[in-house]
C-alpha positions in Angstrom: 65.7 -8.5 8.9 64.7 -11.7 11.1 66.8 -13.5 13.6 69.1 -16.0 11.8 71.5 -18.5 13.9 74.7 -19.9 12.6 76.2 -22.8 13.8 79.7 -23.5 12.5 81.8 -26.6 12.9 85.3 -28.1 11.7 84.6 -30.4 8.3 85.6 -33.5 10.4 84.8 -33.9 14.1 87.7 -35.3 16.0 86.8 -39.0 17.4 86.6 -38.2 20.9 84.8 -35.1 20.8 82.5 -36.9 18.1 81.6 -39.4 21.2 80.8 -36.6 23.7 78.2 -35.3 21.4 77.0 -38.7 20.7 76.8 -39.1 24.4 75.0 -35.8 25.6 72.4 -36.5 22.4 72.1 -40.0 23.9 71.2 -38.5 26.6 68.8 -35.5 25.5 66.3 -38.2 23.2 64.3 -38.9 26.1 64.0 -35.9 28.1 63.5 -33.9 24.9 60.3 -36.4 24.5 58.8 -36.1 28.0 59.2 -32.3 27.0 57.2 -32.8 23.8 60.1 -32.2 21.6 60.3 -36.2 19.7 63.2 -36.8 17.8 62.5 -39.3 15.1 65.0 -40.6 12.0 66.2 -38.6 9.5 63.3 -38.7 7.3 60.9 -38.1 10.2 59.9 -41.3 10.8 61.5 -44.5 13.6 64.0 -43.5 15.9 66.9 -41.3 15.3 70.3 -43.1 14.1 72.7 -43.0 16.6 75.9 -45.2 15.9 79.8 -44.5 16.3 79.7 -42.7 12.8 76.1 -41.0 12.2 73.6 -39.0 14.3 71.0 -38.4 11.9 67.6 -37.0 13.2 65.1 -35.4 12.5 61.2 -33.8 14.0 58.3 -36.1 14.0 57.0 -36.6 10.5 53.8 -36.7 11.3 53.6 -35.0 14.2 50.1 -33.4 14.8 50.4 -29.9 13.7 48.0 -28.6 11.6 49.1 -27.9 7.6 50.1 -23.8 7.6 50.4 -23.1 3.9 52.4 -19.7 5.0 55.4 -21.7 6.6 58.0 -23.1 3.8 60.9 -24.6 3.3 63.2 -21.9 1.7 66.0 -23.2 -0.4 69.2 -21.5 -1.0 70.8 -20.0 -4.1 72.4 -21.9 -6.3 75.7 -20.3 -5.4 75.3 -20.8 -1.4 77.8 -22.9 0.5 78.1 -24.0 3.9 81.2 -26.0 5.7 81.5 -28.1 3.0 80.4 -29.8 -0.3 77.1 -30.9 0.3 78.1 -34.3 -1.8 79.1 -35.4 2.2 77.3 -33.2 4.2 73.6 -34.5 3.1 71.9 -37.4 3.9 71.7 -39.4 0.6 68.6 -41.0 1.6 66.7 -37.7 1.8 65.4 -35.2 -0.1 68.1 -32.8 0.5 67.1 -31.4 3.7 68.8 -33.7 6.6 72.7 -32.8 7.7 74.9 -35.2 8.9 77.4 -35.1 11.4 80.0 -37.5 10.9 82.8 -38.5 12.7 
């Protein structure tokens, strides 16, 4: 057994709590740079999206690390669900893999 966290939310964030987050993420971009930790878009390239209805990021797409064939991407089963449908919880631009958190 490995360490899993969970990280559970209501399906829609109310408006003004939706702007605090925005806020303290606003805030954390920079400092989470100068740290080494980049944020970039949601497809892991530009800046992360950050307007009054999206915050969609993602790591560095290209970021330096050397390939490690032993790390993957494990998908869920088919009959896994989350907080909601993931017809409006994924990025549509993506390949599946990028949340949104909308307001």
């Amino acid at each position: 057994m490995g360490y899993t966290h969970y990280w559970y939310r209501p399906l829609k964030i109310p408006a003004e709590i939706f702007w605090a987050i925005r806020l303290d993420f606003e805030r954390l971009v920079l400092p989470l740079a100068d740290l080494g930790v980049p944020l970039a878009g949601g497809m892991g390239e530009g800046p992360p999206e950050i307007t009054n209805d999206d915050l969609i990021f993602n790591g560095v797409k290209l970021c330096g690390h050397p390939a490690n064939d032993l790390i993957s991407i494990p998908f869920p089963a088919a009959d896994a669900s989350g907080i909601g449908p993931s017809t409006t919880a994924l990025d549509d631009s993506s390949d599946g893999l990028i949340t949104k958190l909308v307001s």
